[in-house]
C-alpha positions as a printed Julia matrix, in Angstrom:
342×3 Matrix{Float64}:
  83.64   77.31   97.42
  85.64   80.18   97.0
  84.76   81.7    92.66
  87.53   83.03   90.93
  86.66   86.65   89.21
  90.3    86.88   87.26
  92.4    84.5    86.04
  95.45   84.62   84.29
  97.61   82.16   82.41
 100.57   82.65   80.21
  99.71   85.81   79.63
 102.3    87.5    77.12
 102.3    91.4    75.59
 104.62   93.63   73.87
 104.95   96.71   72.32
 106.86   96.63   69.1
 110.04   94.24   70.22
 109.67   94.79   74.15
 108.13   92.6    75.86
 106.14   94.24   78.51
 103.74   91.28   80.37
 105.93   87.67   80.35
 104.61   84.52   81.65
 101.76   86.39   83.73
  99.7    84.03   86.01
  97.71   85.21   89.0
  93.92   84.16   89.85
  91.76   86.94   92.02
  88.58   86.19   94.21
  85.6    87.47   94.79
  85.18   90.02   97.81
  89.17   90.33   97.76
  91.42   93.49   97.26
  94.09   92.42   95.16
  97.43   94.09   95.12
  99.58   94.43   91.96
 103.01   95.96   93.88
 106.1    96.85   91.9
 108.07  100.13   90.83
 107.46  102.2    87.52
 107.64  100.57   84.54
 107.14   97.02   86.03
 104.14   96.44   84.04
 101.22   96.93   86.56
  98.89   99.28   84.58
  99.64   97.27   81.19
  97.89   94.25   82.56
  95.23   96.44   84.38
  94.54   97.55   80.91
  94.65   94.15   79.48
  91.81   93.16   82.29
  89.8    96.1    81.24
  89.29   95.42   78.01
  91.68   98.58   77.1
  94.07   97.0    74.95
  94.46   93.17   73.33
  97.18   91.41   74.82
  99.47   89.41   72.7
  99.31   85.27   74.08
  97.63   83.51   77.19
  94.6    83.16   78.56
  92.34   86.14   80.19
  88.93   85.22   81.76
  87.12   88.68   83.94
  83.98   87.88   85.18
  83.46   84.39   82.96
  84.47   86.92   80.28
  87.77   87.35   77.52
  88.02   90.84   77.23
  89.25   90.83   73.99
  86.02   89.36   72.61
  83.34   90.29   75.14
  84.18   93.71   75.66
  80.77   94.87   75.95
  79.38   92.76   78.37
  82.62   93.04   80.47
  82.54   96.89   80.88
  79.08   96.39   81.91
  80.1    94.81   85.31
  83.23   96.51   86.1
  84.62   99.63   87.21
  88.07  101.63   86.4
  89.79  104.59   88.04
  91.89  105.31   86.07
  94.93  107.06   87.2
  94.05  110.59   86.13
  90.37  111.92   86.67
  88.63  111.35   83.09
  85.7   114.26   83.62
  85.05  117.84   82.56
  86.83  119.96   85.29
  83.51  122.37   84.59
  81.26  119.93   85.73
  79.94  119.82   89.89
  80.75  116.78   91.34
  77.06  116.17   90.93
  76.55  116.45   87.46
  79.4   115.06   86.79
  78.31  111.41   88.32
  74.73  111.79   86.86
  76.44  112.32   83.54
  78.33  108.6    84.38
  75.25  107.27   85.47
  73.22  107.92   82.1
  76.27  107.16   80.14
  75.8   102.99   81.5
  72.11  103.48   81.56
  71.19  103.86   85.32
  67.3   104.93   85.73
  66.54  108.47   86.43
  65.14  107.5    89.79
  67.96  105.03   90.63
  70.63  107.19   89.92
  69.13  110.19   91.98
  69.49  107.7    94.89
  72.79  106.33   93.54
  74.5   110.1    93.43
  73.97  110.76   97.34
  75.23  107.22   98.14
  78.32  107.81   96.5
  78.75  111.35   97.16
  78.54  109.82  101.27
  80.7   107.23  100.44
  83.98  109.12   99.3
  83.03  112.29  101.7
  81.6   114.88   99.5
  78.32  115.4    99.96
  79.39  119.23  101.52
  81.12  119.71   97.96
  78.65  118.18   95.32
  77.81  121.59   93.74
  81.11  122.86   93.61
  82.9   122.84   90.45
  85.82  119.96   90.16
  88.59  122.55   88.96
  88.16  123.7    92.52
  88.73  120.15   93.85
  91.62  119.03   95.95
  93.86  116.95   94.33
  92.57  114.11   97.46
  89.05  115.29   96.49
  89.3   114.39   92.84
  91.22  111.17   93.58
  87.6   110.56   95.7
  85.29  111.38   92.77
  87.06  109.08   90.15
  86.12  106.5    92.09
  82.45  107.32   92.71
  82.84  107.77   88.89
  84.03  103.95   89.01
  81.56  103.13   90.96
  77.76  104.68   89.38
  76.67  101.59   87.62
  77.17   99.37   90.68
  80.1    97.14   89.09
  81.14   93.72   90.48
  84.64   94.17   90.28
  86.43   97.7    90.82
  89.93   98.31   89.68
  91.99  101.24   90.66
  94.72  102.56   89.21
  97.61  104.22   91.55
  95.32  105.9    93.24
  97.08  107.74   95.76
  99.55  109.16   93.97
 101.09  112.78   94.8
  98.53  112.87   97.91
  99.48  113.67  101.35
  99.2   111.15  104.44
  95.97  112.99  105.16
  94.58  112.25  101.7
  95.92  109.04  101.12
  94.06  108.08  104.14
  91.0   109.26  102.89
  91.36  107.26   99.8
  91.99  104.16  101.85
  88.64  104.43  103.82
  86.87  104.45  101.25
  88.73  101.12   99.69
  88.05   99.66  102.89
  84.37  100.11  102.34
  84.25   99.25   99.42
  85.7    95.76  100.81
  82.56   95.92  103.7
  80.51   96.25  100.77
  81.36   92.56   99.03
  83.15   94.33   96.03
  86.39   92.91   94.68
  89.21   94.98   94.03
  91.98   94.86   92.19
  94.39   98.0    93.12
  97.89   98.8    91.51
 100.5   100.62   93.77
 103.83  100.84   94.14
 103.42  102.19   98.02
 104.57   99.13  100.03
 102.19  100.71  103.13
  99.26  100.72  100.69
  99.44   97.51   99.73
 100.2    95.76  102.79
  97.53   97.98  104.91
  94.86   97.1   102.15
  95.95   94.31  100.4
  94.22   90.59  101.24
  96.69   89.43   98.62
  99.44   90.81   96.69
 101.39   90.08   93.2
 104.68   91.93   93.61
 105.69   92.75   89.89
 109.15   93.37   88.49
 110.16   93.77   84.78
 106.9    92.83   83.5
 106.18   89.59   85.38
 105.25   88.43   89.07
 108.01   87.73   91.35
 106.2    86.29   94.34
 102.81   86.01   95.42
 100.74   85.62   98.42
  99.45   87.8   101.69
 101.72   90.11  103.48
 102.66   87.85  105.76
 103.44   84.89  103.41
 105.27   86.95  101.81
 107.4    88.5   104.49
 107.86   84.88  105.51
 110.03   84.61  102.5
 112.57   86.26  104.41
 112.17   83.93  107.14
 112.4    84.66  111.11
 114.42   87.16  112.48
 114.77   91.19  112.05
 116.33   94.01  109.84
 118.86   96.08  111.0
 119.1    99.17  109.05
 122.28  101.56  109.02
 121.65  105.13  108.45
 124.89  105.05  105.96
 126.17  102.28  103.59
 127.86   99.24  105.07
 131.58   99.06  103.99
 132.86   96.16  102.13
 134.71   95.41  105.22
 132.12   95.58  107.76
 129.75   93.51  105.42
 132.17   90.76  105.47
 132.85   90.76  109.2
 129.11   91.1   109.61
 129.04   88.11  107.05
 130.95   85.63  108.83
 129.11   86.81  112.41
 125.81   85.75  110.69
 126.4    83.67  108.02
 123.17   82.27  107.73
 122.15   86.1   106.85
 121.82   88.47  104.29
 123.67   91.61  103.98
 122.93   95.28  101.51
 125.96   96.79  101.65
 125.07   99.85   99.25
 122.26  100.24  101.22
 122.86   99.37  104.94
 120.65   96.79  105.67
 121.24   93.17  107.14
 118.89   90.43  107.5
 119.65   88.22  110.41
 117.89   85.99  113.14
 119.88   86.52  115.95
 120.75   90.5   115.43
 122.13   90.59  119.25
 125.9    89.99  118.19
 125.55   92.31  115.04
 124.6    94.72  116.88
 127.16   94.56  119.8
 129.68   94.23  116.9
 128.53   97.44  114.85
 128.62   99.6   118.18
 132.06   98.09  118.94
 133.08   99.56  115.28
 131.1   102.69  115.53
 133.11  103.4   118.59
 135.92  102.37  117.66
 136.21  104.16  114.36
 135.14  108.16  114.59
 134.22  108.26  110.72
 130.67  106.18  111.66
 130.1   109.07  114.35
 125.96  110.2   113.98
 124.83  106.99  111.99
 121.42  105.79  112.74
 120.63  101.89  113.44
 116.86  100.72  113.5
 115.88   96.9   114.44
 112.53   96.31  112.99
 110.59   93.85  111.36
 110.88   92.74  107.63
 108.99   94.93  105.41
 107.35   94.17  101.45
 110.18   96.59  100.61
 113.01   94.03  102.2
 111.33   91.41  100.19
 111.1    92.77   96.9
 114.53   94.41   97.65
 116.09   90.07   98.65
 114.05   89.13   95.18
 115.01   92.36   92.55
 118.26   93.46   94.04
 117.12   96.7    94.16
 114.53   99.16   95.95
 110.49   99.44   94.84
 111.67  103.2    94.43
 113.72  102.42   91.35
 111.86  102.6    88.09
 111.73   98.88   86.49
 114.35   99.54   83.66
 114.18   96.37   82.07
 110.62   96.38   81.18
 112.01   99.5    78.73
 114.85   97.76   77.08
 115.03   94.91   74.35
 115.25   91.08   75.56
 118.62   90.18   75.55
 119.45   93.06   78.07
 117.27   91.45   80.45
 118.4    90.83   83.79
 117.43   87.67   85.46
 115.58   87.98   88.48
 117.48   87.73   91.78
 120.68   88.32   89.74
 121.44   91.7    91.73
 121.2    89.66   95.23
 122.99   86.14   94.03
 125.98   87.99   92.44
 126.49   90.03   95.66
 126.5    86.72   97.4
 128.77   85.07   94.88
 131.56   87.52   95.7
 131.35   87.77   99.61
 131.61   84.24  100.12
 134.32   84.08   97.2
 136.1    86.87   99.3
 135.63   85.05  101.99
 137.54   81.72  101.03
């Protein structure tokens, strides 16, 4: 039977009059890495603190471990781990002392945590820098070391915060090896990202989050499946009003961007054919790019939010009644093409 090591119902916060969490219900299990997707400001790292016992959320129910963080902080902290998104150490510190520090701070035995220390240091790929001093660190390295930090006291559960942010492809990658050991290990982890690749390259599961609450759920593929079969077609330019309506009534089972050149269709052989027709045709579309490819987690969020996991969640910043609904960006489009269309 598969044991449940989060689960969330209901679960409500604010700060003053915003409402930051709404409605939040997810459930995470053991040996999983758990994905909470969405842009800035879409509420990821309020409910990671919520889970980890950082700050009391307002309404719902929060069980970690068996435990409610609000009342059994304690005994939670004991059996989890946090990177957090910045590297909470003395920059004067080795890399060495600085996870012996962590190790006496939860209580690991002198002899156990000698052991512990060159495990780690293995695990995230620093045993050749232990001794140096972690101002001297890459900003990949220290990204590595807050989670050995995490990881000292041998938690059950391991969450981690953004933790690839600002690194290069080489460093990111780095990160992500030593996620996916973490995963060969047993350990359970719940990451927050808003890097689509991340989450669908590491992700058994993910919540994609938009203005504070979770707009779809499920594994990368069930989740591209919302999209249903067929590919993307992507424009390097925006689609004009008129060539989204012709494109409209080619495939009018699709869906069409305009302001950002993509269309969504099953059968993208007569698109095509059309759009190179009207790129010939018409010398102002001379030098656009068109890609076919599959559906990405970015298409999906993008057919849910109306808009791109690269814009910042501005509703989660602004009082309730400016809210907008979800999928109000997409159905409004819609509204007006077909009403053009009549």
């Amino acid at each position: 039977m598969v044991e449940e090591v989060i689960v969330v119902n209901g679960l409500w916060h604010r700060y003053g009059r915003r409402d930051v969490l709404r409605g939040v219900d997810f459930t995470v299990c053991r040996g999983e890495i758990f994905g909470l997707l969405g842009p800035n400001g879409a509420g990821k790292t309020t409910l990671s603190s919520v889970l980890t016992s950082q700050i009391r959320y307002g309404s719902g129910r929060v069980s970690v471990l068996g435990c409610d963080p609000c009342r059994e902080t304690g005994r939670l902290r004991r059996r989890i781990g946090l990177a957090a998104h910045e590297l909470r150490t003395s920059p004067h510190l080795t890399g060495r002392q600085a996870l012996k520090f962590q190790g006496r701070l939860y209580g690991v035995g002198r002899r156990m945590l000698e052991g512990r220390v060159v495990e780690l240091l293995g695990l995230v790929g620093l045993e050749g820098w232990q001794d140096d001093l972690i101002r001297t660190y890459s900003d990949g390295m220290k990204r590595r070391l807050n989670i050995a930090l995490a990881l000292v006291h041998d938690p059950e559960l391991v969450f981690l915060d953004e933790p690839t942010v600002g690194l290069d492809p080489h460093g990111r990658r780095q990160v992500w090896r030593v996620i996916w050991e973490l995963k060969a290990k047993g350990k359970t982890v719940l990451l927050t990202t808003h890097y689509m690749e991340e989450a669908e390259v590491l992700c058994d599961r993910i919540a994609l989050m938009d203005n504070g609450g979770i707009a779809a759920l499920g594994t990368p593929r069930e989740l591209k499946e919302h999209l249903g079969p067929g590919k993307i077609i992507e424009l390097g330019m925006d689609c004009s009003p008129e060539m989204a309506r012709e494109i409209f009534e080619l495939v009018p089972d699709g869906r069409v961007f305009s302001d950002r050149g993509l269309i969504a269709t099953r059968n993208p052989e007569p698109v095509l054919q059309h759009i190179l027709k009207r790129f010939v045709s018409d010398p102002g579309y001379g030098g656009a790019r068109i890609v076919v490819r599959e559906p990405s987690l970015e298409d999906v969020f993008l057919e849910l939010t109306g808009r791109s996991l690269g814009e910042d969640s501005k509703d989660s910043e602004v009082a309730g009644k400016d809210r907008k609904k979800p999928h109000a960006g997409t159905r409004s489009f819609w509204r007006q093409l077909r009403h053009s269309n009549e």
